[in-house]
Structure formats: structure tokens, C-alpha cells
N, C-alpha and C positions, 0 to 999 in steps of 0.2 A: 460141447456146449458152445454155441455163437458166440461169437465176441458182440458186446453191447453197443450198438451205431449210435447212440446218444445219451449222455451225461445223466445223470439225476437231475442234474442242474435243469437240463433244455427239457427234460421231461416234465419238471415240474412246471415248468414255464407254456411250455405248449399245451399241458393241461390247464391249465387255468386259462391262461388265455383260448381255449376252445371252450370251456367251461362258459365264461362268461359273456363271449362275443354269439356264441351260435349256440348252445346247447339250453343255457341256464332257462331261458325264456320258455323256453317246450317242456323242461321239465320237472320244474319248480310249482309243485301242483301241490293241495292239502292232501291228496294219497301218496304224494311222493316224499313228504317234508321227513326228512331223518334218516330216509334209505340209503344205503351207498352208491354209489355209480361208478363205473369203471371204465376208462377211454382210454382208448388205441391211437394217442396223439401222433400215429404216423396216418389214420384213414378217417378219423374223426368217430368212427364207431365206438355205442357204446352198450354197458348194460347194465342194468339198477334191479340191486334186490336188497336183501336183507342181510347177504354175506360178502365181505369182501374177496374172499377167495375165492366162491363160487361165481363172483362176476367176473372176476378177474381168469378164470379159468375157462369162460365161455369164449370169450375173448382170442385168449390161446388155442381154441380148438379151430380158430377160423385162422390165426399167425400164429406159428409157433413160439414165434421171437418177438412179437406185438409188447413194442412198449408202454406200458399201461399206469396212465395217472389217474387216482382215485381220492374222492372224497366224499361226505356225506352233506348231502343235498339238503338249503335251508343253514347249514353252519358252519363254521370257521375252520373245520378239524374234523376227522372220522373218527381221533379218539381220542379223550383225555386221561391224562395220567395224572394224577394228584391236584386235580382241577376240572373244570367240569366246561363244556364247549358253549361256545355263545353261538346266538341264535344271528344269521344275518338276516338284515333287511332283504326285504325281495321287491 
């Protein structure tokens, strides 16, 4: 198995901020709102379904090492645990 070329930390970070600079605009749509989306913050590719593992796996099939930030499109969080996810402004 690869050694991981970037942190959680910078992962999370490159995700969001490609999230929000270049992606969110395109795909922040009323068929899109709650889906998850999955990005390969080393190529900016992404992919939005209904599963995070199955996006997250598409992904992989193109890098095998593709490190991949994901959340759910429309809100704060892809999941809540003993609370329930707020909706962001768009």
C-alpha cells in the first residue's frame, strides 16, 4: 500500500477549498442538493452519487492513490451522528 503524499489535514483543506472556489457553482443544483460528491484534490475530478463509497471508488479506478475529499452537497457534513446536518446557504 502507498504511502499517503498528503495529510488529512491538506486533504481536507484542498477539498473545500476546490469545493468552494471551482466546483460548488456547477454543482449545487435542486437535483443535486444532499448527494455526496467525491474529489480527487490532487486533479480536481469529481463524482456525485448517492454513495459515498461508490463515488469514492470511481475515483480510484481512474488513481489508485487519489486522495479524496468528500461531502454532501447543500450542507455542513455528509453525516450526522447524534444530530442532524444544517442545510448551507447556496
Amino acid at each position: 500500500m502507498p504511502y499517503p503524499k498528503l495529510s488529512g489535514e491538506e486533504i481536507t483543506q484542498r477539498g473545500r477549498e476546490l469545493y468552494e472556489n471551482s466546483i460548488r457553482s456547477q454543482v449545487e443544483t435542486a437535483q443535486n442538493i444532499g448527494k455526496i460528491i467525491s474529489i480527487n484534490v490532487e486533479t480536481g475530478e469529481y463524482e456525485i452519487g448517492d454513495d459515498l463509497i461508490i463515488t469514492s471508488r470511481k475515483l480510484q479506478a481512474k488513481q489508485a492513490d487519489a486522495p479524496i475529499w468528500a461531502g454532501r452537497i447543500g450542507f455542513n457534513a455528509v453525516y450526522a451522528v447524534g444530530g442532524t446536518l444544517i442545510r448551507t446557504a447556496s
